[in-house]
N, C-alpha and C positions, 0 to 999 in steps of 0.2 A: 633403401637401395636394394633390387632384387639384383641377386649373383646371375638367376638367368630368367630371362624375358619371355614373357609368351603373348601370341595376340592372336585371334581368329578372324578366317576370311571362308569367302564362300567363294567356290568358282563360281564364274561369272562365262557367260557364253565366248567375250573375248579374250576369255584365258585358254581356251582350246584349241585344237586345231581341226579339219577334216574331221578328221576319224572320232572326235569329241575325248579327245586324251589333254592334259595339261599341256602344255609347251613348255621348254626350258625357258624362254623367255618367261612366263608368268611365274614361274619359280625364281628365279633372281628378282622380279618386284616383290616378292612379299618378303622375299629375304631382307632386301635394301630397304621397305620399310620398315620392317621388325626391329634392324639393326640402328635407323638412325631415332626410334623412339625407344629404344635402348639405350643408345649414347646420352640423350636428353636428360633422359631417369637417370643415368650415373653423373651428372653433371660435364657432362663432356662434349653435349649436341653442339650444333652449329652457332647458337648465339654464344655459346663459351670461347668456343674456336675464334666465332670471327673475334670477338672482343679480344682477346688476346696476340691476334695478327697470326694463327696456323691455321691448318684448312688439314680434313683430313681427304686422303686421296685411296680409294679403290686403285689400288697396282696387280693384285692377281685374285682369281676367283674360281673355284672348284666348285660343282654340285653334280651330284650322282641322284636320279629319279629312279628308284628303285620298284617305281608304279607309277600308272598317269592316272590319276580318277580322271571323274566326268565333270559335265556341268551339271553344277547345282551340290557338287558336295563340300562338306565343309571340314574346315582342314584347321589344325592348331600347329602354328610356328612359334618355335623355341630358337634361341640365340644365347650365345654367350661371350665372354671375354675368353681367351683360352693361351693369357701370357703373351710375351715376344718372342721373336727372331730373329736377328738383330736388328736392322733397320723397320721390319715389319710387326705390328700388332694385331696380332687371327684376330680371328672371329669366327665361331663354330656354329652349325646350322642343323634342324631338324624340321621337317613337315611332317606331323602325324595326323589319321585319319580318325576317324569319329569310333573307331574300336583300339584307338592306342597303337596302330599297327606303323611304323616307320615309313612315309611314303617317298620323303629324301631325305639326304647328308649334304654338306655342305661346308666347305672351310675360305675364309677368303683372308687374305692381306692388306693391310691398310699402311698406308703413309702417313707421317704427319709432316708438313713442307710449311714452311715460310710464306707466309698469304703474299709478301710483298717479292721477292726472289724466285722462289718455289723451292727452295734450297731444301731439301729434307734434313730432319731433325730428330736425333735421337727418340725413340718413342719410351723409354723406361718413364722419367719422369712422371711422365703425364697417366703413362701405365702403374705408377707405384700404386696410387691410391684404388684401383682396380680390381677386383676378383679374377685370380688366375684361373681357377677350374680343374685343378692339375687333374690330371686322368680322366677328363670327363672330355673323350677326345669323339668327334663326330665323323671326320673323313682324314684318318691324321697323314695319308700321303696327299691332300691336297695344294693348294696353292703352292705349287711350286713352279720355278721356271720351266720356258719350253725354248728349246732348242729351234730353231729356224729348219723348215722343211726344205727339202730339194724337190724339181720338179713340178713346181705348183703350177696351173695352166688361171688364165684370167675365167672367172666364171660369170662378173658382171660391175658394170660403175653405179656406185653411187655417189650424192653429193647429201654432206649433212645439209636438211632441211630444220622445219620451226618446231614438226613434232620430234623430230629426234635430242632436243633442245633438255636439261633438267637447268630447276633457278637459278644455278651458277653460270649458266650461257654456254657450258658446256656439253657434251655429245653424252648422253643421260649412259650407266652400265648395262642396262638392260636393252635399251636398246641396238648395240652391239649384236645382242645376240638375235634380236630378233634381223637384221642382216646375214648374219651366218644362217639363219633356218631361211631365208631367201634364195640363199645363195646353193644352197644345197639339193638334191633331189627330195621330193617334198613326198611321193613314195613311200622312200625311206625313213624318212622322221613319220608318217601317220602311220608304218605299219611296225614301229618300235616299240617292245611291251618297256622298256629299259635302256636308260641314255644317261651319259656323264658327259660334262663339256667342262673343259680345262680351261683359262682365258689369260692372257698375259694382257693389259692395257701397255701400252708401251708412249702412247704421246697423245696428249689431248687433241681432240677435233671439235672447231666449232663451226659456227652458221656457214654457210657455205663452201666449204672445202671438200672438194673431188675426191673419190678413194677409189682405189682398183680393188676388189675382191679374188683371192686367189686361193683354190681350191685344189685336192688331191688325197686318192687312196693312200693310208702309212699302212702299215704290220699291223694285222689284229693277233689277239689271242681267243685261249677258249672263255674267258669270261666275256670279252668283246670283239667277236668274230669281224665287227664292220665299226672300223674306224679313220674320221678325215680329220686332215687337216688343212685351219685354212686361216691364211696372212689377210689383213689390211694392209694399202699401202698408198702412200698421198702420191700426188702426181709428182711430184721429185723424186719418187720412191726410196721412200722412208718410210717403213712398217710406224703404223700404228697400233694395229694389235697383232698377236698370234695366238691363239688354238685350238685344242684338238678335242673332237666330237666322236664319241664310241655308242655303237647303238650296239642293241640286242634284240631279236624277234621274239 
């Protein structure tokens, strides 16, 4: 049992965008892989889960790209367990390049719910047997809640379709985000040396369900002069997800 995980990938052409920089979307795939052939290794993957009747569930998702490589470079992703919070159990992230240099951070939140209910369940238990990590901390204000914007204007519909689909029939995490880089001025993300995206998942979407996309300028600071936020929301409106994308030139 390794305390922390590592696997290697290479960009690949459609992990970039325009500009030949990473996407945050191809950052949250290799995190989501990393982490669920992590869970497996610790005994805790999905054939564990389903046999036991829990599911774990991505509820919030922090990652900060502190640099985009190109296509064709290769990259080493590290993951860790890093303890609870009360109902949530992190999970801590690193993308480094082929000279050890940090190219992201990352923190996300997981549930553990009731396969049959969805009722969430206490995560200690199943976290005992676990490697906490203490201090080995990657992004430690991440995954945290986000507060609902005011203001937000519709910037476009989508309906979940087959590729936006992972095994569970469910609306895959990553692809979320690659809706939010749809949604946004595209500009802006190719001429970004540095981008963090906050994500709150707020209610599953599956095969075919409607979603209004809603977009808008919040407060930057000097670390992230240009930053949006931006809601899902079903056609009952009822937020699916909420959040907020900070870029840097």
């Amino acid at each position: 049992m390794n305390d922390i995980f590592e696997e290697r990938f290479k960009v690949c052409t459609w992990d970039v965008d325009q500009a030949d920089r990473l996407t945050m979307a191809a950052a949250f795939n290799y995190f989501q892989e990393a982490a669920g052939h992590h869970a497996a290794d610790l005994g805790v993957g999905s054939e564990y889960m389903r046999a036991n009747g829990i599911v774990w569930i991505l509820s919030r998702m922090s990652a900060a790209l502190e640099s985009r490589p190109v296509s064709g470079a290769r990259l080493r992703v590290r993951t860790w367990p890093r303890g609870t919070d009360r109902l949530f159990a992190r999970r801590d992230y690193q993308i480094l390049d082929e000279a050890d240099a940090v190219v992201a951070r990352g923190r996300s939140g997981w549930l553990i719910v009731d396969a049959e209910n969805f009722r969430p369940r206490r995560p200690e238990a199943l976290a005992a047997g676990l490697p906490t990590n203490d201090g080995l901390d990657s992004l430690p204000d991440g995954a945290g809640a986000i507060a609902a914007s005011e203001g937000l204007e519709k910037a476009m519909d989508r309906v979940v379709g087959y590729s936006d689909l992972d095994c569970n029939g469910h609306m895959n995490n990553a692809r979320y985000v690659q809706w939010i880089q749809d949604a946004l001025d595209p500009a802006e993300l190719a001429e970004a040396s540095a981008m963090r995206l906050d994500i709150n998942y707020l209610a599953e979407m599956r095969l075919g369900v409607p979603a209004g996309l809603y977009a808008g300028a919040i407060d930057g600071d000097a670390a992230w002069p240009l930053r949006r936020a931006i809601e899902g929301r079903t056609s009952e409106g009822q937020s699916s997800f909420r959040a907020e994308l900070s870029l840097r030139r």
